[in-house]
Residue, then its C-alpha position, 0 to 999 in steps of 0.5 A: x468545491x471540485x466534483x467526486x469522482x464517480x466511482x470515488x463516490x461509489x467506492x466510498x459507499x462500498x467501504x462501508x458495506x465492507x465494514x459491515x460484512x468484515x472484510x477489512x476487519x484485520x486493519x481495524x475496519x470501523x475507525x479507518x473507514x470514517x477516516x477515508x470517507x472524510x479523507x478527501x482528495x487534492x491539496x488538503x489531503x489529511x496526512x500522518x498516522x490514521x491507525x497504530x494498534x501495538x508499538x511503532x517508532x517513527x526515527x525511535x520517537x513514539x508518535x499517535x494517530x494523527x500526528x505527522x511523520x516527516x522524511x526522511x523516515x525510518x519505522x520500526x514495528x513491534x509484534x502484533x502491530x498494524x500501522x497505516x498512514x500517508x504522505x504526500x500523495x501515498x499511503x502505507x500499510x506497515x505490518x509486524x515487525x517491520x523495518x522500513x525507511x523512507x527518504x525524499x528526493x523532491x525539494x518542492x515536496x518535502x512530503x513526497x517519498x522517493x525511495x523506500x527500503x523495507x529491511x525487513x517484513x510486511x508492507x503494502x503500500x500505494x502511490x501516486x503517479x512519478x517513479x519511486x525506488x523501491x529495494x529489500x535485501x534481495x531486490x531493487x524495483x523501480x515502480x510507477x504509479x503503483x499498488x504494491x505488496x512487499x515481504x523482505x527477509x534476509x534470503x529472499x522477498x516476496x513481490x505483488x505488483x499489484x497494478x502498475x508499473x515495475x521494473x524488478x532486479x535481483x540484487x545480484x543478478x542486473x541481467x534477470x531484471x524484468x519489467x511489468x505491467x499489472x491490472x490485479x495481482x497477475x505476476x507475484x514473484x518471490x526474488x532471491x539475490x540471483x534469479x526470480x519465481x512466481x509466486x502466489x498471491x499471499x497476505x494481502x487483499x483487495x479490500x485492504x488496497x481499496x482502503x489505502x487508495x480512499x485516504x489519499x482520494x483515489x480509486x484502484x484502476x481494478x475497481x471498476x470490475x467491482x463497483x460496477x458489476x463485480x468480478x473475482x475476488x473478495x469484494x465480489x464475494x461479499x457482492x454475492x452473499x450480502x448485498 
């Protein structure tokens, strides 16, 4: 049997502190929890829906946790629903009424996502190494090996690279592309189908990137600051108060 990562063991450990203090309570924290510690990593890594609270379709079927989406992908959510699940190597968190499509490029891995549309809402989502294409109405980003938060509407989106790599163009403006490089949060934009600003960090969370990782068995390249001495931030908060 392989050797945990220790810091994957550690983090493990502190999901359940952070069940316990609330801090992943908006994504249903108690069920997702048991899920991610018995998640594992490598080949056997579960796939498919790990929470659907509300209504989703999966290309217009109803599905249920546990079951196993495959590409290419088209979700919809309905209002007041949170849906998590993972292919491949990545996993998704998919917010209320969303519109999101996901397609494949990789014969080999028919699991493994290639390009990702959000039409519209929220999506936080983190990946595993290789590079993916990523585009809302107003934006294309190519990404890799990253943790990322995305909210898409017709004139603008919001962007969070949360940590990773990025390349981020508006739509109609290829000459203001930029690229990025982020450890925890530093460079939100909102883009807009001419220029780019920044931003705030909004609608997303630490505790919430750490939950995604763990179902596919990985640790987020900012735990470190948290799991061995803390930091900034929610988990270090909870750090202080509680533990």
């Amino acid at each position: 049997m392989p050797t945990q990562h220790p810091a994957l063991r550690v983090m493990r450990r502190n999901l359940l502190k952070l069940a316990a203090a609330g801090a992943l309570a908006g994504v249903g924290c108690n069920g997702l929890v048991r899920q991610a510690l018995a998640a594992g990593s490598g080949p056997k890594r579960k796939q498919g829906i790990y929470k659907l609270d509300g209504e989703a379709t999966f290309n217009g079927q109803r599905l249920k946790v546990g079951d196993v989406p495959s590409l290419p992908l088209t979700v919809i959510t309905g209002p007041n629903t949170t849906l998590v699940f993972v292919l491949g190597a990545d996993a998704y968190l998919v917010r209320a009424n969303s519109h999101l499509v996901l397609t494949g490029n990789d014969a080999q891995a028919p699991s493994r996502v290639g390009e990702i549309k959000l039409l519209a809402g929220k999506l936080l989502s983190v990946f595993d190494k290789g590079e993916r294409r990523l585009s809302t109405a107003t934006a294309v980003a190519g990404i890799r090996g990253t943790g990322i938060y995305l909210e898409s509407a017709a004139d603008r989106a919001y962007i969070c690279l949360c940590y990773g790599h990025a390349t981020i163009t508006p739509i109609d403006a290829p000459e203001r592309q930029q690229a990025f490089k982020t450890r925890h949060h530093e460079s939100p934009r909102w883009v807009y189908p001419d220029r780019m600003e920044p931003a705030e960090v909004i609608n997303h969370s630490d505790a919430e990137l750490i939950l995604l990782e763990s179902l596919t068995g990985r640790v987020p390249p900012f735990y470190s600051q948290y799991g061995y001495g803390y930091g900034d931030g929610i988990l270090s908060d909870l750090a202080k108060q509680r533990y």
